[in-house]
N, C-alpha and C positions, 0 to 999 in steps of 0.2 A: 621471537627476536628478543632477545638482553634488553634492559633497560642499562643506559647509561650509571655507573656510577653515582651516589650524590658529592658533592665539593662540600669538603671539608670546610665547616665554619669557619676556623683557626685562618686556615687560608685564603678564603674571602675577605674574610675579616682584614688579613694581614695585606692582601692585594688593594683593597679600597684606601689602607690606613699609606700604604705606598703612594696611591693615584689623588689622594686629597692632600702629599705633601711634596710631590711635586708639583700639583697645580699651586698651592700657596708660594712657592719658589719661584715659581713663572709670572703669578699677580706680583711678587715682592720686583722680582728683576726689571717688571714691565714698569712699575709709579718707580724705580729706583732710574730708569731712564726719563721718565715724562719731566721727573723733577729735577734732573740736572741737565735735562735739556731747557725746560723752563730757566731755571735760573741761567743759562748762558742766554737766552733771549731779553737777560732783565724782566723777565714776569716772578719778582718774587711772591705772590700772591697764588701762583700757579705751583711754584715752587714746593711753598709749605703747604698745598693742597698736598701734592704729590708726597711727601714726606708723611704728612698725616694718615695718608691712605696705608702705606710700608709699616707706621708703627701702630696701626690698625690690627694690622693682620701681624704683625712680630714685634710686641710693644717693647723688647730688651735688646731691637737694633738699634747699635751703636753707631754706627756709619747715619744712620737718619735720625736719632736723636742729635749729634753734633752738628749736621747737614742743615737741617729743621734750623737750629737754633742760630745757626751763621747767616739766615735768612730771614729770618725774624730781626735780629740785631741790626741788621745791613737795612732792610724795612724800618726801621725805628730811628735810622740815624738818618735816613733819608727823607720821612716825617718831620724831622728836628729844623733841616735844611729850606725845608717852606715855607 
């Protein structure tokens, strides 16, 4: 009986570097929901957790750097208020 083939490096390689960036897109899509559901619950605290996580894994998103910071600011003026 044959022995199967072996898999081309290149394409393993290329299949893993596929499956490790769709998973990063699915963590980015999942804290890009936590944290704008947090912030419509008024948990900015929750908020910029979730933000922090997004530019964890994609530190040059722009949607969560500006996000992050409208929640931080909105946190600091609310601080002021007490």
């Amino acid at each position: 009986m044959a022995r199967p083939p072996e898999p081309d490096p290149q394409a393993v390689a290329a299949a893993q570097a596929a499956r490790a960036a769709r998973d990063r897109e699915a963590a980015v899509a999942r804290h890009i929901r936590e944290a704008r559901s947090a912030f419509a619950k008024q948990d900015l605290e929750g908020a910029i957790r979730e933000w922090n996580e997004v530019l964890k894994i994609d530190p040059d998103n722009r949607t969560a750097q500006l996000e992050r910071q409208k929640a931080v600011e909105l946190q600091e003026r609310l601080r002021r208020l007490k």
